[in-house]
C-alpha positions as CSV (number, residue, x, y, z in Angstrom):
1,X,228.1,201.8,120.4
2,X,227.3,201.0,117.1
3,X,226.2,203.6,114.3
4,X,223.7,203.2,112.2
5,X,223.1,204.9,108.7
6,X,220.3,207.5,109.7
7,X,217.5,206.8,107.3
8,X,216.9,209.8,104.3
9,X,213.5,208.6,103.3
10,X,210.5,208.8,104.1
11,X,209.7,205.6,105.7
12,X,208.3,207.4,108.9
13,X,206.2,209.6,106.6
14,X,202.9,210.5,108.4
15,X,201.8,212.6,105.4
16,X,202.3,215.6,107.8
17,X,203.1,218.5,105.9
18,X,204.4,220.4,108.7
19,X,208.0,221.0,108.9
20,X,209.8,220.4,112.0
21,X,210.8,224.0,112.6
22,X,214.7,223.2,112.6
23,X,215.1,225.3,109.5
24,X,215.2,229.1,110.0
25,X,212.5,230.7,108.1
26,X,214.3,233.1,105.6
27,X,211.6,233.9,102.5
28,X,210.0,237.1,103.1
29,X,206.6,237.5,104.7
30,X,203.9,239.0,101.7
31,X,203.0,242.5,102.4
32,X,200.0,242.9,104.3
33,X,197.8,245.0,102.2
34,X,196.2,248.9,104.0
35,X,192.7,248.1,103.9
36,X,189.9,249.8,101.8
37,X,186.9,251.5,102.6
38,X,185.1,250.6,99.1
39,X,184.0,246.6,99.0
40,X,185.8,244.2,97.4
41,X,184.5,241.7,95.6
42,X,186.3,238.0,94.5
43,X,184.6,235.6,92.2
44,X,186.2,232.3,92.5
45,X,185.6,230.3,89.6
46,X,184.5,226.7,90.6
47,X,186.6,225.0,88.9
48,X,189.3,226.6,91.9
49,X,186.9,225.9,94.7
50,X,188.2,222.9,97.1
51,X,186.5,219.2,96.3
52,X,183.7,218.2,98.5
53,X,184.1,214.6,97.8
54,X,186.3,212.6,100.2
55,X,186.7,209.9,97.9
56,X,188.7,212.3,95.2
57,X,191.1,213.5,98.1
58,X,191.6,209.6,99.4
59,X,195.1,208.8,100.0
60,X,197.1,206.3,97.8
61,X,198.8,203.1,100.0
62,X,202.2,204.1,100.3
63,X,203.1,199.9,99.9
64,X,201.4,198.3,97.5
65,X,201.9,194.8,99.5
66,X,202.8,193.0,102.1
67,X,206.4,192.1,100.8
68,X,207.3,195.6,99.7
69,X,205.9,197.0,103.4
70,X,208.0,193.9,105.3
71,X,211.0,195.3,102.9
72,X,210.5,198.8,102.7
73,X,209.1,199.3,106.9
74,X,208.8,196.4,109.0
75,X,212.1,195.1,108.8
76,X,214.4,198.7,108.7
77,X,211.9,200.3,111.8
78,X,211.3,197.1,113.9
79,X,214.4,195.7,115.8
80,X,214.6,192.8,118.9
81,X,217.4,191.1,119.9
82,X,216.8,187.4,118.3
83,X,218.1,184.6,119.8
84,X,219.5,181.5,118.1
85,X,218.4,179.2,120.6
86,X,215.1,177.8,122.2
87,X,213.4,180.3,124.5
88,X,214.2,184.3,123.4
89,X,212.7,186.0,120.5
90,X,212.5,183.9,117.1
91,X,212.8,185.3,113.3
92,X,213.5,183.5,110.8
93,X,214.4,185.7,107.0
94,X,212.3,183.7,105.1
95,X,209.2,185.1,107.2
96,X,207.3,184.2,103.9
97,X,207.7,180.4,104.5
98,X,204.9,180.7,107.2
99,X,201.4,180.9,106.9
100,X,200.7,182.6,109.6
101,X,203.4,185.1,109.7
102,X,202.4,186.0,106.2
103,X,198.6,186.5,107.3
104,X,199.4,188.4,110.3
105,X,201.8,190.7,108.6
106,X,199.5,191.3,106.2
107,X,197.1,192.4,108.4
108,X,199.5,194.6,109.9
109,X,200.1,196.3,106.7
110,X,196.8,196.7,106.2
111,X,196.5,198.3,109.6
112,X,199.1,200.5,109.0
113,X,198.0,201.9,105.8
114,X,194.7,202.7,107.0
115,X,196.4,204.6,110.3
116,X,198.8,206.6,108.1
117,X,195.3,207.9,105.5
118,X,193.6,208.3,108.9
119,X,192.8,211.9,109.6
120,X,193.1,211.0,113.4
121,X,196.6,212.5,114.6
122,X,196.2,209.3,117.1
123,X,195.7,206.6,114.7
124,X,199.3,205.4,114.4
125,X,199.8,205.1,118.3
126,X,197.0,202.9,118.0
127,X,198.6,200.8,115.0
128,X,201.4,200.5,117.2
129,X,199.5,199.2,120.3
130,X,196.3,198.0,119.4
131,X,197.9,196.2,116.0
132,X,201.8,195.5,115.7
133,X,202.2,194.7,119.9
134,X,200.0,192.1,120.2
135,X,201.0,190.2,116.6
136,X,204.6,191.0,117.3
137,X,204.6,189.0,120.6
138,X,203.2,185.7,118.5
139,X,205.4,186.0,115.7
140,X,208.1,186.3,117.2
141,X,207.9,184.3,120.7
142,X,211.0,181.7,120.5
143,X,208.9,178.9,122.7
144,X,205.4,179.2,120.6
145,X,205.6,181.0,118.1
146,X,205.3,180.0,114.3
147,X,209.1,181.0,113.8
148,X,210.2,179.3,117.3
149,X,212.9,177.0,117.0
150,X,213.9,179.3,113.9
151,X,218.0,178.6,113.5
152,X,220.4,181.0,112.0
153,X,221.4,178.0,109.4
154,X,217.7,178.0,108.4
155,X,217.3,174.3,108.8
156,X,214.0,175.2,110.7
157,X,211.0,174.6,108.2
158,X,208.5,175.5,110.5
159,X,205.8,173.5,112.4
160,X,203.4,171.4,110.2
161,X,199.7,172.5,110.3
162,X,197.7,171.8,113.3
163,X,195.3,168.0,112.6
164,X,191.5,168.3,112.4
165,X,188.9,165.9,111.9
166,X,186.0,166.8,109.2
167,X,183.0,168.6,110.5
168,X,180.2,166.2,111.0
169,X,177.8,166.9,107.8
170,X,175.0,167.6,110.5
171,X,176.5,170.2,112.5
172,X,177.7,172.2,109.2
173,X,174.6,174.2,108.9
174,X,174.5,175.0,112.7
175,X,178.1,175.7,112.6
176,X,177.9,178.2,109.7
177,X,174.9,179.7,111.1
178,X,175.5,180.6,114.7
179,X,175.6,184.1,114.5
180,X,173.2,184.8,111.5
C-alpha cells in the first residue's frame, strides 16, 4: 500500500460553508428570549439589509488560469495508471507542448469554475461527467490521443498538425454563412 500525504487545502473546496459535523459542537446555544406581549419593533438600517444584485455577490475564480488549475487541481486530484508504451493511457509533463491538450484543459477549467460558483448542488457531478470524462479519454488515450506515443524520456514531441488544402475563395461565403 502506499501512503499518500492527505491534502490540508482546500483544493476540493465547493465553497460549502457547512461543516462536516465531525467536530463536537461545544459554544453555548444564545438564550432564547421569554416572549412579550407589547410589539416590538426593529428598524434595519439599509445599509445592513442583504444585496439584491447577483452580480456584487458573484464568486471570484479560485484559478486564475489554466496552468495554475493543471498545477494547483488537475494534476494532485486526477490519477491513471500511465503507461510507457504504445497502447495504455498516455501523459506526457509537458502537457503544455500540445495544442490541443492546452485547449481542452482550458476548457475544463473553465467548466470547472463555472460548476464550483454554480448555485446547483449538482453542478460539479456534471463537470465531472458531462466535462472532464469525455476530454480525459482523448487526452490521454495512448493509441490516438495527442499525448500517444508520449515516452518517459520525453523524446515524444507530439504529432504535427493535421494537412489542409485552402478553402476555395467561392465556397468561403457559403461556408461562413451556413447557419446565419
Amino acid at each position: 500500500m502506499v501512503n499518500l500525504p492527505r491534502t490540508t487545502d482546500d483544493r476540493w473546496d465547493t465553497g460549502n460553508d457547512a461543516g462536516d459535523g465531525d467536530e463536537a459542537d461545544t459554544t453555548e446555544q444564545p438564550a432564547v428570549p421569554e416572549p412579550s406581549t407589547q410589539p416590538q419593533h426593529t428598524i434595519v438600517p439599509e445599509s445592513s439589509q442583504p444585496a439584491t444584485h447577483p452580480e456584487q455577490e458573484k464568486k471570484q475564480p479560485k484559478y486564475t488560469n489554466v496552468i495554475d488549475w493543471v498545477n494547483g487541481f488537475f494534476l494532485p486530484v486526477i490519477r491513471r495508471r500511465i503507461s510507457d508504451n504504445d497502447g495504455g493511457l498516455s501523459w506526457d509533463p509537458r502537457w503544455w507542448a500540445y495544442p490541443e491538450v492546452v485547449a481542452r484543459l482550458t476548457a475544463l477549467h473553465q467548466a470547472w469554475e463555472e460548476a464550483r460558483m454554480s448555485d446547483s448542488m449538482s453542478a460539479m457531478s456534471s463537470w465531472w461527467i458531462q466535462h472532464l470524462e469525455p476530454h480525459l479519454r482523448v487526452i490521454l488515450d495512448g493509441d490516438t490521443g495527442p499525448m500517444a506515443n508520449a515516452k518517459s524520456d520525453r523524446s515524444f514531441m507530439g504529432w504535427p498538425a493535421m494537412p489542409a488544402d485552402p478553402v476555395p475563395p467561392e465556397l468561403v461565403d457559403k461556408i461562413i454563412s451556413q447557419h446565419d
